[in-house]
Legacy VTK file of the C-alpha trace (Angstrom):
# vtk DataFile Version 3.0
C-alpha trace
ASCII
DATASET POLYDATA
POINTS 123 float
0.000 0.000 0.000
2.734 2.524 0.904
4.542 1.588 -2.487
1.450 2.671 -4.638
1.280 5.309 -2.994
4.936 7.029 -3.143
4.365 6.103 -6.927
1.404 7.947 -6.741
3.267 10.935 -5.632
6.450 10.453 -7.953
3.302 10.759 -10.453
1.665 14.149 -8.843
5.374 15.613 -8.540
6.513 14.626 -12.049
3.171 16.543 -13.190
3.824 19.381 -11.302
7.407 19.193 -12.787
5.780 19.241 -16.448
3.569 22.131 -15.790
6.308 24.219 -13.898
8.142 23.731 -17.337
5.657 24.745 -19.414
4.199 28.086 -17.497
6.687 28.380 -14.945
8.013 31.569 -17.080
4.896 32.981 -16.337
5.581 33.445 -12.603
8.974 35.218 -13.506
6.697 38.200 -15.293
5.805 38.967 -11.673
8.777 37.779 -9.579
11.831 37.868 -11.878
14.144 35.755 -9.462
12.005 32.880 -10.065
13.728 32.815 -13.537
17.118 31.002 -11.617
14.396 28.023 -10.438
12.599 28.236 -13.775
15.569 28.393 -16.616
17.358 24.731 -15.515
13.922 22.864 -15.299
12.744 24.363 -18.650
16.241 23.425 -20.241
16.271 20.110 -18.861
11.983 19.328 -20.120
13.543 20.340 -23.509
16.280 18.554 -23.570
15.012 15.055 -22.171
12.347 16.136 -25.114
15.139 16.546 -27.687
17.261 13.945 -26.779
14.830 11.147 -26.593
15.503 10.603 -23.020
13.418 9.781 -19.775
13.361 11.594 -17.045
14.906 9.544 -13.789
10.979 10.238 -11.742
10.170 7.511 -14.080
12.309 4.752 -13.682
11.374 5.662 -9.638
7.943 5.370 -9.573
8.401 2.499 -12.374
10.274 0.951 -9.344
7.680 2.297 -6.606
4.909 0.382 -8.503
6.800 -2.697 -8.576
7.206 -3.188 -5.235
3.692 -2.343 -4.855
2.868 -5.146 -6.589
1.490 -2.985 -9.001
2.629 -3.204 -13.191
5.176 -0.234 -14.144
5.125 0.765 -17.719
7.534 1.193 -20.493
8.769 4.520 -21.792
8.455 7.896 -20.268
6.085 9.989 -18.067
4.835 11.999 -21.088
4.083 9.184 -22.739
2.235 7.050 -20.546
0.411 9.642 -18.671
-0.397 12.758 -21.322
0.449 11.688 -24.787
-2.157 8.487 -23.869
-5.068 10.923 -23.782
-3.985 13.228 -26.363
-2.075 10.772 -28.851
-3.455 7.691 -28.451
-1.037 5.839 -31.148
2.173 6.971 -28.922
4.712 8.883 -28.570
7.322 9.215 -31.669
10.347 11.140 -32.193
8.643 13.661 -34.292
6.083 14.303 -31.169
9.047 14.455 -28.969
10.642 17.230 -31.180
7.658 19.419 -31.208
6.850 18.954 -27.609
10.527 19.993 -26.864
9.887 23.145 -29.443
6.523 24.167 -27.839
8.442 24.117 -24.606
10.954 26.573 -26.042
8.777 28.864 -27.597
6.002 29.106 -25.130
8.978 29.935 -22.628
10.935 32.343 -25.423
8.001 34.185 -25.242
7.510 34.737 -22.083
11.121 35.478 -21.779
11.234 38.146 -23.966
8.135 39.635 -22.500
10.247 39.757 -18.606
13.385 41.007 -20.387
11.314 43.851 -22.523
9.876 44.986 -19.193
13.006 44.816 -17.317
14.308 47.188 -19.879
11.505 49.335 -19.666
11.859 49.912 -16.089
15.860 50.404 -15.909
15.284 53.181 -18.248
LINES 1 124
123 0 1 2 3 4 5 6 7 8 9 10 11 12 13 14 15 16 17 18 19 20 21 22 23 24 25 26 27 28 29 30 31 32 33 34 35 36 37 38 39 40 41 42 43 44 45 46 47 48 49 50 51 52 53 54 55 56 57 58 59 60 61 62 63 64 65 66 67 68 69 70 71 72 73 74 75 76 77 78 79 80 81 82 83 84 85 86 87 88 89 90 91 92 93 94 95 96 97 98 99 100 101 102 103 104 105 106 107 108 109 110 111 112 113 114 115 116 117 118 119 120 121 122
């Protein structure tokens, strides 16, 4: 019982992890500092994106659910838990790419938005 539910925390943190990557930006239009949290966890969503990889929460609560007695699954978080309801045929390399381009974009954006207003306020 304790097993499932660690995984089932590994799962609620990795989620939290994904949407901190996605719209985490948006917290540094109002507190700029949050930039040095958000930068390295938006870099890394990309790059495990890019690069094919999974990220290690997987493999964990992969593990978690095994000693649960519970069935782990193959291939990443992304796959398993959000590409299933959006993509049901699974996730491909081409998917992977674009996911790790909407992550760059959506945060270049709001990048340039925080640095635009920094300027505007040193002047």
């Amino acid at each position: 019982m304790i097993y499932r539910l660690l995984a089932d925390g590994i799962v609620f943190l990795h989620l939290s992890f994904v949407a901190f990557v996605m719209l985490g930006g948006l917290l540094a239009l109002r507190r700029p500092k949050a930039a040095w949290l958000h930068l390295p966890a938006a870099l890394w969503g990309a790059w495990i994106e890019f690069s094919g990889g999974i990220c290690p929460l997987t493999p964990l609560e992969n593990w978690l659910r095994g000693r649960g007695a519970q069935e782990g699954y193959t291939g990443g978080f992304v796959e398993h838990y959000l590409l299933a309801a959006l993509y049901p045929e699974g996730l491909t390399r081409e998917v992977q790419w674009a996911l790790g381009a909407l992550v760059l974009a959506v945060n270049g954006w709001v990048y340039w938005r925080v640095w635009r207003r920094a300027r505007r306020q040193a002047q």
